[in-house]
C-alpha positions as CSV (number, residue, x, y, z in Angstrom):
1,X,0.0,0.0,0.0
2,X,1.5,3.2,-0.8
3,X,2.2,5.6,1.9
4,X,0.4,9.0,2.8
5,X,3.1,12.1,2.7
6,X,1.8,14.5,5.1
7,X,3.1,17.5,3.7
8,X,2.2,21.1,4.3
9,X,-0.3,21.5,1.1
10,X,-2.4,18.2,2.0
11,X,-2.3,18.9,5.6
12,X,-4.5,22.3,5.1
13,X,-6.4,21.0,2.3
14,X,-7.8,18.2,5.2
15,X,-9.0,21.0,7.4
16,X,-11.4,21.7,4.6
17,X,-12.7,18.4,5.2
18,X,-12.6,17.7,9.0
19,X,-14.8,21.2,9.5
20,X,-11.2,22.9,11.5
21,X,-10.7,26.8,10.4
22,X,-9.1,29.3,12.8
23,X,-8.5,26.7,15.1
24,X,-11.8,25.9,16.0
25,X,-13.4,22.5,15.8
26,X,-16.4,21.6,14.0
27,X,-16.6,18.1,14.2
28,X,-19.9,16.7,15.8
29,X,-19.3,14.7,19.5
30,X,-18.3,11.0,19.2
31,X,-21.6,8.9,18.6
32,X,-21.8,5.6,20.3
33,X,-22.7,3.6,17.1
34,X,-19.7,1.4,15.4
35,X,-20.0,3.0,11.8
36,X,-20.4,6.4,13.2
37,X,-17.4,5.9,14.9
38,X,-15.2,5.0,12.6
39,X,-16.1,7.7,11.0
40,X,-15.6,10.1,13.7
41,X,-12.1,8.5,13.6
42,X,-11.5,9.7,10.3
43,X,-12.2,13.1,10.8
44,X,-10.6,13.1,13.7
45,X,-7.4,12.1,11.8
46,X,-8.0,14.6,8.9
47,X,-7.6,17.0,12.0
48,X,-4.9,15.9,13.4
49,X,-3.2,15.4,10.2
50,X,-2.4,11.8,11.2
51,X,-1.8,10.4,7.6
52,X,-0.7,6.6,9.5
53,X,-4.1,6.8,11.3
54,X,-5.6,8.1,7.7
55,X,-4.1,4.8,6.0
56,X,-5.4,2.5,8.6
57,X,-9.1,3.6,8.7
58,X,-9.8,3.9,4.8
59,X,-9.9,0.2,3.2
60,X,-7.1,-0.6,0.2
61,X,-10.1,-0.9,-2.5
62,X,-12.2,1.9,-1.0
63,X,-13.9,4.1,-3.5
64,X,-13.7,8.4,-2.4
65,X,-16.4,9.7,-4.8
66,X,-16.9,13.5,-5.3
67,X,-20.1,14.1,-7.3
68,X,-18.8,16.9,-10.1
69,X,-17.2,16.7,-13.7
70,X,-14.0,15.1,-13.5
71,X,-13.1,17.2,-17.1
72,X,-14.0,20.6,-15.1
73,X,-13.8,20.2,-11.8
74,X,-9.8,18.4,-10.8
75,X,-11.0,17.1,-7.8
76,X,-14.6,15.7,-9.1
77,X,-14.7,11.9,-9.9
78,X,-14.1,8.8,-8.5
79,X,-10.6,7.8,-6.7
80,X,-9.5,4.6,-5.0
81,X,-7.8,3.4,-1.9
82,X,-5.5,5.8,0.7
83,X,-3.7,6.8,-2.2
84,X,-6.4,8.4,-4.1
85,X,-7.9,9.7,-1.0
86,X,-4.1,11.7,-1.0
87,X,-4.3,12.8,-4.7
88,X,-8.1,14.4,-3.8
89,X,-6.7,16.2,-1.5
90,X,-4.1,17.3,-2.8
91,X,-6.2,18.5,-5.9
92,X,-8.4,20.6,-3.5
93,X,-5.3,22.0,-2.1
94,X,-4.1,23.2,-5.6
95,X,-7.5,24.9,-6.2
96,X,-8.7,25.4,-3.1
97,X,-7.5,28.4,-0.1
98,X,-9.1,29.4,3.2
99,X,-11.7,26.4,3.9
100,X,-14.0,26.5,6.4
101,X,-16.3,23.4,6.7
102,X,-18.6,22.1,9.2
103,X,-20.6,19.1,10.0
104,X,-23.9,19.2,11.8
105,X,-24.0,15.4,13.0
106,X,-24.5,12.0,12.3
107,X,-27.5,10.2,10.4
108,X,-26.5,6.1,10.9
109,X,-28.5,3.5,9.1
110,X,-27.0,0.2,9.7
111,X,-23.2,0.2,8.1
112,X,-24.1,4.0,6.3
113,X,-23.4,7.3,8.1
114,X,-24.6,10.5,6.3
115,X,-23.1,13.8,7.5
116,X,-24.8,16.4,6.5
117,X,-22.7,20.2,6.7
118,X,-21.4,23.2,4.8
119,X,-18.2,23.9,2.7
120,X,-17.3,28.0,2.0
121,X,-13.8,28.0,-0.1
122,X,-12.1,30.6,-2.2
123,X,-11.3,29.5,-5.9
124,X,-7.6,30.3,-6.6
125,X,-7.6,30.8,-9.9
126,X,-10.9,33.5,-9.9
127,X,-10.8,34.3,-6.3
128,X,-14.4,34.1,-5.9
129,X,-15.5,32.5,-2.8
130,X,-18.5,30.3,-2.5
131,X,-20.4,28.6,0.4
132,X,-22.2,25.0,-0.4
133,X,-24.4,22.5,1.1
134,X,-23.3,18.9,1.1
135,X,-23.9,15.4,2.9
136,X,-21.1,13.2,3.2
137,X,-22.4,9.1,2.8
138,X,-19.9,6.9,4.1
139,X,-20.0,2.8,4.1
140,X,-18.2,1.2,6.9
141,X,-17.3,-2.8,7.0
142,X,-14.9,-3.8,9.2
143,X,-13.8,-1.2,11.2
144,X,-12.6,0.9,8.0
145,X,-14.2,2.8,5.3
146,X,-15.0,1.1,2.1
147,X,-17.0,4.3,0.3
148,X,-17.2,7.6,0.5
149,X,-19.4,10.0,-1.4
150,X,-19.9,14.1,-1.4
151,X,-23.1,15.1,-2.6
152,X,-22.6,18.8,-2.9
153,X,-23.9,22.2,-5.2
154,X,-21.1,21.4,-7.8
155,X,-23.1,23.4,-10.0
156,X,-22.0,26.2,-7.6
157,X,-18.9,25.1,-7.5
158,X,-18.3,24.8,-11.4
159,X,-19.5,28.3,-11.5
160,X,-16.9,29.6,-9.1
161,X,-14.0,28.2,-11.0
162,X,-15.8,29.3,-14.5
163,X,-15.7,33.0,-12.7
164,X,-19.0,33.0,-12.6
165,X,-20.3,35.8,-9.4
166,X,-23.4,34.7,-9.4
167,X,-21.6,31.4,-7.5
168,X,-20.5,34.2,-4.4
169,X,-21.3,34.6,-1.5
170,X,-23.8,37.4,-1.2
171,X,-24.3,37.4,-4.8
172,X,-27.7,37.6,-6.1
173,X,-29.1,34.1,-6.9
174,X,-29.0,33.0,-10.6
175,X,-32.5,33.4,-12.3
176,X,-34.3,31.4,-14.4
177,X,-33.1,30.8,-17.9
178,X,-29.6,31.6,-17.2
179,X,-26.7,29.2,-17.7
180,X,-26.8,28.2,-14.0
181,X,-29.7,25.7,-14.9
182,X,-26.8,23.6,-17.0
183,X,-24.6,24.0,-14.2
184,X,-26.6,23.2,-11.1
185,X,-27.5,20.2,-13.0
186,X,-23.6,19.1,-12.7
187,X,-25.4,18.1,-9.3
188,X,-28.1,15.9,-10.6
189,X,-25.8,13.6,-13.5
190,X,-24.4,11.4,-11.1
191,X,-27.5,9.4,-10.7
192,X,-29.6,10.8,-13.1
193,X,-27.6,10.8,-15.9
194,X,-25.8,13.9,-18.1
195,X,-28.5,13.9,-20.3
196,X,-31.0,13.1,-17.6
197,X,-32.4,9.9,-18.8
198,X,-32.0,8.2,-15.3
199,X,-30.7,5.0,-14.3
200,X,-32.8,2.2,-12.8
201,X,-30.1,0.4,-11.0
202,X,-29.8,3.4,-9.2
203,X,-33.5,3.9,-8.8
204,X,-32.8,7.6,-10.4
205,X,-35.9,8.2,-12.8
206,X,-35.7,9.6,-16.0
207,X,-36.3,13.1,-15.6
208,X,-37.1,14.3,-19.6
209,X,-41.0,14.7,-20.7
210,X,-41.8,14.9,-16.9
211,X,-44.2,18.2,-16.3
212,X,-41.8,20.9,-14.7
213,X,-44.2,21.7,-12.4
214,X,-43.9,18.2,-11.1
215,X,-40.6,18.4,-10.7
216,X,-40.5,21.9,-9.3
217,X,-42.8,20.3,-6.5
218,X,-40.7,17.0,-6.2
219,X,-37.4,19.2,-5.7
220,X,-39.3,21.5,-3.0
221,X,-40.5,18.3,-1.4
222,X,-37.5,16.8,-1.0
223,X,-35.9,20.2,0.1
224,X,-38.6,20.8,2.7
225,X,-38.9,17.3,4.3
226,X,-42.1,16.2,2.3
227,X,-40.4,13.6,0.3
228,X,-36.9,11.4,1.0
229,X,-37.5,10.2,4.9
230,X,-34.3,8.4,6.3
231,X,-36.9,4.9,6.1
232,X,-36.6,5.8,2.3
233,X,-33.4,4.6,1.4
234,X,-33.4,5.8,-1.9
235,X,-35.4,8.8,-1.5
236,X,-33.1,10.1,1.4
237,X,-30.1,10.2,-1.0
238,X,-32.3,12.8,-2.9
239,X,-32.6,15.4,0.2
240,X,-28.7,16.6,0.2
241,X,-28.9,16.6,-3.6
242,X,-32.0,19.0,-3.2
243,X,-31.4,21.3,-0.1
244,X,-28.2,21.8,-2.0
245,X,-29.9,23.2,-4.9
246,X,-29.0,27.4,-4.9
247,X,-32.8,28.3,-3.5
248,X,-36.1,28.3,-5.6
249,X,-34.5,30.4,-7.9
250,X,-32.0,27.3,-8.8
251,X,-34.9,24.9,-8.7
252,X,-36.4,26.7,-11.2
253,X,-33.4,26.9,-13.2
254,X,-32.4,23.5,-13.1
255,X,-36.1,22.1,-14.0
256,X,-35.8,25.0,-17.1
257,X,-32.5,23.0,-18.3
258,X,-34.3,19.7,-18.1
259,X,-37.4,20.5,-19.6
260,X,-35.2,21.5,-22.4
261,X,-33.5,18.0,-22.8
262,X,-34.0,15.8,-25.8
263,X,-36.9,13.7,-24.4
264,X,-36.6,9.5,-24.1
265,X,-39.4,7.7,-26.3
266,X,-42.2,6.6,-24.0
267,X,-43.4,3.2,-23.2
268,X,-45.7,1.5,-25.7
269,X,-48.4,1.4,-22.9
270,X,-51.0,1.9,-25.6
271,X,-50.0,-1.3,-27.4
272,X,-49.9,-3.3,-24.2
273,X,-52.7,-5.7,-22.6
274,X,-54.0,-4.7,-19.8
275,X,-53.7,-7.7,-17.4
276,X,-57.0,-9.3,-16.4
277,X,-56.0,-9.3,-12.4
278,X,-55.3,-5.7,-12.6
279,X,-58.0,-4.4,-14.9
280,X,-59.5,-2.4,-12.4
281,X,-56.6,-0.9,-10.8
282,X,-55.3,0.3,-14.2
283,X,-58.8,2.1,-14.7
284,X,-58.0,4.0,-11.3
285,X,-54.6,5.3,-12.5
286,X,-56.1,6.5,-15.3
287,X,-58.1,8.9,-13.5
288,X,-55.4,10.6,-13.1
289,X,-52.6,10.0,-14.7
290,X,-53.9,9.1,-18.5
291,X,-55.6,6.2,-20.4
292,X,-51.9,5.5,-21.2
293,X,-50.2,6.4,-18.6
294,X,-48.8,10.2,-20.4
295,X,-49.6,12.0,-17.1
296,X,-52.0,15.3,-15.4
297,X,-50.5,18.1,-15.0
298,X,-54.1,19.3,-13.9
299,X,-53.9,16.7,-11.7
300,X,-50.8,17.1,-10.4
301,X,-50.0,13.6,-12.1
302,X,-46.6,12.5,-13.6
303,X,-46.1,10.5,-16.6
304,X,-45.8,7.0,-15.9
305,X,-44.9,6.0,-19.7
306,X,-41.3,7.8,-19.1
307,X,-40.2,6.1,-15.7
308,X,-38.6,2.6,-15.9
309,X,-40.6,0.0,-14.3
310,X,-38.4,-0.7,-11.1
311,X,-38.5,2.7,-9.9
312,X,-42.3,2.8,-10.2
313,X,-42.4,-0.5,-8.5
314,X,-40.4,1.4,-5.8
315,X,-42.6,4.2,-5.1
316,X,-45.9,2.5,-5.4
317,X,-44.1,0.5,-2.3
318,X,-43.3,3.6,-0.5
319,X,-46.8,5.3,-1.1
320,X,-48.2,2.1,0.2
321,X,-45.9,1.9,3.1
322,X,-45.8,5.5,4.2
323,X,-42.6,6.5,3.2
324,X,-43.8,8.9,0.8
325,X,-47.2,10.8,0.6
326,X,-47.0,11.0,4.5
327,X,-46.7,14.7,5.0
328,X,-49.6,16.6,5.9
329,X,-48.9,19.7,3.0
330,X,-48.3,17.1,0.4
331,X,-51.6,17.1,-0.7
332,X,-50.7,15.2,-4.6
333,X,-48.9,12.8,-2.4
334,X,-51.6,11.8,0.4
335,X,-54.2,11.1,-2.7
336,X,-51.4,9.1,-4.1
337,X,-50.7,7.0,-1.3
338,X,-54.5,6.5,-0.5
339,X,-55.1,5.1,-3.6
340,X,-51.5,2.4,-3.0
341,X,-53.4,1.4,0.2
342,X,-56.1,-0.3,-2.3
343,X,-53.3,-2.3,-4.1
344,X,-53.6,-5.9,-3.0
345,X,-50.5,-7.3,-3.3
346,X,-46.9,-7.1,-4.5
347,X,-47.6,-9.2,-7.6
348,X,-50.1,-6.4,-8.5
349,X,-47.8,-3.8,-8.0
350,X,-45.4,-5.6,-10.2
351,X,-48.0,-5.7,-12.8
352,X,-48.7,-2.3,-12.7
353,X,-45.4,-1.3,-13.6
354,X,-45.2,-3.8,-16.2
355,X,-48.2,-2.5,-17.3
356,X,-46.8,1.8,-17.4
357,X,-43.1,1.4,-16.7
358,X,-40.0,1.7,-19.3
359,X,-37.9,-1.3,-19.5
């Protein structure tokens, strides 16, 4: 395994991410729980500087993800191991002055610990200094990290090293139609996809022929603890993504870029059978969301002919279970998950989105 250097550069460029700035520490108390605490071991280290400790806690084929384009952004991508976790921060040194970060505390699901905070840097090369939302995932197995992950603005970001003031702190948010749309979607392509067509092993729709309306209300669900409950795995991923979307303003800028995208052929729904067992549940959906499934924005009602048939699977689950739908100004979403209580069975639901859903 190679070795850490603890030089200088890399040294500061850690404080950014242990939350340590004029001296002070950030970093939330020690939790009790075993993940947590290994995590809380880490930053610990990246305070101290301790690159041995550093080496010890991250696994040899541990993956160090920071959501951003790798081509723009030298830091963004994937890196592996204690020697790519040394190269990222080196990188972030090299662009990077004056850090101040900050973690607000621990979220633990079994062998994941979230960490939601802040980031405010200065961009060397443009001097602009920005301040971002982020959540840190980590996966723990045993007793060192095997994954980390930064969801963060990098739209806001990519602006600040393209010189962009909008990116500044204090600087007037951008407005709708302006280039920020493209760039706060630099947030949304790691899961959705760069041209937003969504990936199902993920269980990250496609986003293109949706109503932006919808997905206005979606992002300001997720962004106002309607939608994406820590009980919904998937869905919770979706809440640092969202909060760290540059206010309405950017929601409404990033849904403008999207509803400009090339949109994906629907599914034949139309030319499909409608399954005997489920006859009378399909007649339901229709109510609301279309004879074939195209979608109400009257309603509100999304297509169901553009998602893939796993993820609609998925969230007929959560409406049913009360992971989504649950939140008493979420008015689309209670109707929504009434009407999943009447679904018998999982082999119905199945059928259903064999029935709407994109393979």
């Amino acid at each position: 395994m190679k070795s850490l250097s603890p030089k200088a550069g890399l040294v500061a460029a850690l404080l950014l991410f242990s939350g340590v700035a004029a001296g002070k520490a950030l970093t939330a108390p020690k939790p009790a729980q075993d993940a947590a605490t290994v995590v809380h071991e880490l930053y610990e280290a990246f305070e101290r500087g301790d690159m041995a400790a550093l080496e010890r806690l991250i696994a040899p084929d541990a993956t160090w993800t920071y959501y951003g384009p790798a081509d723009k952004l030298p830091f963004g991508g994937t890196r592996h191991g204690p020697a790519g976790v040394a190269d990222f921060f080196a990188k972030v040194d090299e662009t990077l002055e004056n850090p101040v970060a900050t973690q607000f505390g621990y979220i633990v699901t079994g062998d994941t610990v979230a960490v939601p905070g802040t980031e405010e840097s200065t961009v060397r090369s443009t001097g602009i200094r920005y301040k971002a939302d982020l959540v840190h995932v980590f996966k723990v197995r045993d007793g060192k990290i095997v994954s980390f992950e930064e969801f963060i603005d990098s739209g806001k970001v990519l602006l600040a090293f393209q010189g962009d003031k909008s990116a500044g702190i204090a600087a007037a948010r951008p407005s709708l139609g302006s280039d920020a749309g493209k760039a706060v979607f630099t947030t949304c392509a790691g899961c959705h996809g760069n041209a937003g067509e969504g990936r199902a092993y993920m269980y990250a729709p496609n986003l293109t022929g949706q109503d932006p309306d919808y997905l206005v209300r979606q992002l300001t669900n997720f962004r106002e603890g309607k939608r994406g409950k820590t009980d919904d795995a998937h869905g919770f991923q979706m809440v640092g993504r969202a909060t760290a979307v540059p206010g309405p303003e950017g929601v409404k800028a990033v849904v403008s870029y999207i509803a400009a995208l090339p949109k994906l052929p629907a599914a034949p729904v139309a030319q499909r059978a409608v399954p005997a067992a489920i006859g009378e549940l399909v007649q339901t959906c229709a109510t609301c969301h279309g004879e074939t499934g195209e979608g109400n924005p009257a309603m509100p009602a999304p297509a169901l002919n553009r998602l893939d048939k796993r993820y609609i699977a998925q969230q007929l689950v959560n409406f049913r279970d009360g992971k989504r739908g649950y939140h008493a100004d979420d008015a689309a979403g209670a109707m929504m998950a009434a009407s999943a209580k009447e679904i018998p069975d999982q082999a119905a639901i199945a059928a259903l989105a064999d029935h709407y859903g994109r393979d």
